[in-house]
C-alpha positions in Angstrom: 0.0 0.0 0.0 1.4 3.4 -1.3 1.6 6.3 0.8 1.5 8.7 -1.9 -0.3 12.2 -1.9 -3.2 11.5 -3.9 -6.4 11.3 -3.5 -10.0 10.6 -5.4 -9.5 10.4 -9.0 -5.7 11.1 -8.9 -5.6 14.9 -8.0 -3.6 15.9 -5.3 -4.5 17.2 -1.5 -2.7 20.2 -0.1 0.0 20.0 1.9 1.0 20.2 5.4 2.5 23.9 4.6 -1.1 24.8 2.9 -3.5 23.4 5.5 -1.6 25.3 8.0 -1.6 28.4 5.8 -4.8 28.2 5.6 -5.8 27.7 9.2 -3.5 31.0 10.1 -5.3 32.8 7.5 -9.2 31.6 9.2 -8.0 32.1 12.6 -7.1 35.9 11.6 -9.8 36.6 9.2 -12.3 35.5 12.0 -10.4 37.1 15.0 -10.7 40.6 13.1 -14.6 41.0 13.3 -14.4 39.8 16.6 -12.2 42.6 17.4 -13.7 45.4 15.6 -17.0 44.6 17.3 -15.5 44.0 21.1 -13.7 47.2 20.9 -15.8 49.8 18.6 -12.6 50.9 17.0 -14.7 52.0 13.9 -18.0 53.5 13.3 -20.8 51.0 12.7 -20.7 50.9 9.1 -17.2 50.7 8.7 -17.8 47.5 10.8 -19.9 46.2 8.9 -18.3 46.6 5.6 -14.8 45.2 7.2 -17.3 42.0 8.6 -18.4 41.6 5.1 -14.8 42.0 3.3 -13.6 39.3 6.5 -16.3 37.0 5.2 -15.8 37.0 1.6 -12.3 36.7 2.1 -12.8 33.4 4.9 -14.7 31.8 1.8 -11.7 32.0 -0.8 -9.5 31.0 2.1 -11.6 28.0 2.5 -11.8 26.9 -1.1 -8.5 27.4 -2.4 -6.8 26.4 0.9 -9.0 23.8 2.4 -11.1 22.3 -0.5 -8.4 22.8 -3.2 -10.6 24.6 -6.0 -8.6 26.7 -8.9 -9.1 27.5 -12.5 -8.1 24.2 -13.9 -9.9 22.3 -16.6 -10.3 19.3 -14.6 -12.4 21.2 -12.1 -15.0 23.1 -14.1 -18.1 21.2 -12.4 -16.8 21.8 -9.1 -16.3 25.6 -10.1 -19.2 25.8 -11.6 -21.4 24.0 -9.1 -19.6 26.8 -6.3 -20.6 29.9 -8.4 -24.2 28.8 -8.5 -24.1 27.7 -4.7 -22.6 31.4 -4.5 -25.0 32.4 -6.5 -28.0 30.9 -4.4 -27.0 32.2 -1.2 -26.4 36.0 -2.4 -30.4 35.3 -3.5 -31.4 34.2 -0.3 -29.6 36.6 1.8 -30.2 39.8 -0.6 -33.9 38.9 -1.4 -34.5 38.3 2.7 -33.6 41.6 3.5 -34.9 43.3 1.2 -38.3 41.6 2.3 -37.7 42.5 6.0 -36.8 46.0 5.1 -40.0 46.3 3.4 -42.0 44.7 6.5 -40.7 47.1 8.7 -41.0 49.8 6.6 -44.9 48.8 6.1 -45.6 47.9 9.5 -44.4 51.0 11.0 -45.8 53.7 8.9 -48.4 55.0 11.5 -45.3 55.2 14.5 
């Protein structure tokens, strides 16, 4: 039995180097928020938009570092199933608060 690096289908995994990369790079970009909301260094949108930059950055830290996606040919399915996925979830999110913004806005018009 070979102890060779590979895995499903003959791609490789990441490396020791990589997975630790990657886990610095999570612990930091999730320490961050943390820290901007704990000690109100910044106005409360600039908190906001630096929580939102922290998130979207988290996600290509986890797919490039932890599940190995890049622009290669033999991955177009698995790129392609994550932008719809990506997609899907901006829908959800973006359409539910537009809806609640709406409700409150329509519920409260006599206050």
């Amino acid at each position: 039995m070979s102890h060779d690096n590979q895995g499903h289908g003959g791609e490789a995994h990441g490396s020791l180097k990589e997975y630790i990369i990657g886990l610095i790079l999570s612990i930091v970009l999730t320490v961050i928020p943390f820290y901007l909301v704990a000690t109100g260094a910044f106005g409360d949108t600039a908190t906001i938009i630096a929580i939102i930059v922290t998130a979207v950055a988290q996600v290509f830290v986890q797919l490039v570092f932890f599940l190995h996606m890049n622009g290669s040919s033999s991955q177009t399915w698995l790129t392609m199933s994550g932008i719809y996925a990506v997609f899907i979830v901006a829908f959800v999110i973006l359409g539910s608060m537009w809806i609640f913004e709406h409700l409150n806005h329509n519920l409260l018009m006599g206050h």
